[in-house]
C-alpha positions in Angstrom: 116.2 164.2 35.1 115.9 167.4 36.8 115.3 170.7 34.3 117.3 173.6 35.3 114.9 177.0 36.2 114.7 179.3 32.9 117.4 182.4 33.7 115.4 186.0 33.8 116.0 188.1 31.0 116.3 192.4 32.4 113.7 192.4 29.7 111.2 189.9 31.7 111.8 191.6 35.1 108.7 194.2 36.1 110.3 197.3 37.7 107.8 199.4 39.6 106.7 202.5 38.0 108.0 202.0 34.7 105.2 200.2 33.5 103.7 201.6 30.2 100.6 200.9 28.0 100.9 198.9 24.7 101.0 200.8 21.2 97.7 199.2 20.3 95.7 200.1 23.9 93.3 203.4 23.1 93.6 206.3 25.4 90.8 207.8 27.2 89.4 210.4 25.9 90.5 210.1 22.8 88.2 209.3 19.8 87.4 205.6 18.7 89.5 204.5 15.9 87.3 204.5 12.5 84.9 201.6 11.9 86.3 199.1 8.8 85.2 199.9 5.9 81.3 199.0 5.3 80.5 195.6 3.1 79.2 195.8 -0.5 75.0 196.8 0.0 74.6 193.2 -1.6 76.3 191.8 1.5 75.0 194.1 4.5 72.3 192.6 6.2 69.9 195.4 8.2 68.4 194.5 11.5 65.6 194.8 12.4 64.4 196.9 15.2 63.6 195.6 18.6 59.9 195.9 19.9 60.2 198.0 22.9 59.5 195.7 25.5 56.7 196.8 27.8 58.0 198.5 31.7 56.7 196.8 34.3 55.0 198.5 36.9 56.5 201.0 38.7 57.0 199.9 42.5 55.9 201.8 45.6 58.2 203.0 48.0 58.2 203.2 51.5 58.0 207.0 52.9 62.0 208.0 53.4 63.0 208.1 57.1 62.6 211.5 58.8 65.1 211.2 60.9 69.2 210.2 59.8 71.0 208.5 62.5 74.9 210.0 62.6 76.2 207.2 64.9 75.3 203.5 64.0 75.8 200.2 65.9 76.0 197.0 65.1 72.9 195.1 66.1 74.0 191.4 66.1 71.1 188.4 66.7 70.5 185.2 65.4 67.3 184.3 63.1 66.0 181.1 61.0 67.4 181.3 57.3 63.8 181.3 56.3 62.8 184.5 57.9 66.1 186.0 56.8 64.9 185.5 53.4 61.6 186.4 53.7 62.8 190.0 55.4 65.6 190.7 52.4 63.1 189.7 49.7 60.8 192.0 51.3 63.1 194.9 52.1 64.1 194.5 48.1 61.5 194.6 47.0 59.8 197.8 48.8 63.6 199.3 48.2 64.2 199.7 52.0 67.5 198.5 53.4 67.4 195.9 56.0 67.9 198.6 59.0 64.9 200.8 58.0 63.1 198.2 57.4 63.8 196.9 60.7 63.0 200.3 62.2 59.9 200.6 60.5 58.6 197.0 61.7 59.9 198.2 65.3 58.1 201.6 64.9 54.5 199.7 64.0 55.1 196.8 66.9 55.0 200.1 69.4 52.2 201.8 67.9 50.4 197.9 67.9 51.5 197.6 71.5 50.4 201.3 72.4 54.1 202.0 74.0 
């Protein structure tokens, strides 16, 4: 038994740029719709407040670059998943991004090397 395909209703068909919002969406900028009313003061229930939970540390940063290069290239190698790892995590967590950090690590082999 084959089912015949359901027949499109004008009503069903999107037409593009005559889509509108529906009566119940809110509109930006305009003010939040008023809370329900509040429950009898036998039946609200307070909550307690949160202990502030301690910062942690805050983390050193790397010195910013001097020097902003206008025109980059890629710079395309291959390199164990371990060390790629290992060089993210690191970069994250000193907030450097992979390039700078890259830089920097290039910078300090020179100096090392006396070049």
């Amino acid at each position: 038994m084959k089912s015949k395909p359901a027949e499109l209703s004008s009503g069903l068909v999107a037409v593009k740029g005559a889509a509108v919002p529906s009566a119940d969406m809110p509109v930006r900028g305009a003010p939040a719709p008023a809370p329900p009313a509040a429950a009898p003061a036998a039946a609200r229930v307070t909550a307690l407040p949160k202990a502030a939970a301690p910062r942690p540390p805050a983390r050193q940063t790397a010195p910013e670059p001097e020097v902003k290069e206008p025109n980059l290239t890629p710079l395309n190698f291959r390199i164990p998943a371990s060390f790629r790892r290992e060089f993210r995590t690191y970069a994250a967590t000193h907030d450097l991004k992979l390039n700078e950090l890259l830089r920097l690590c290039f910078e300090a082999y020179r100096k090392q090397q006396r070049d």
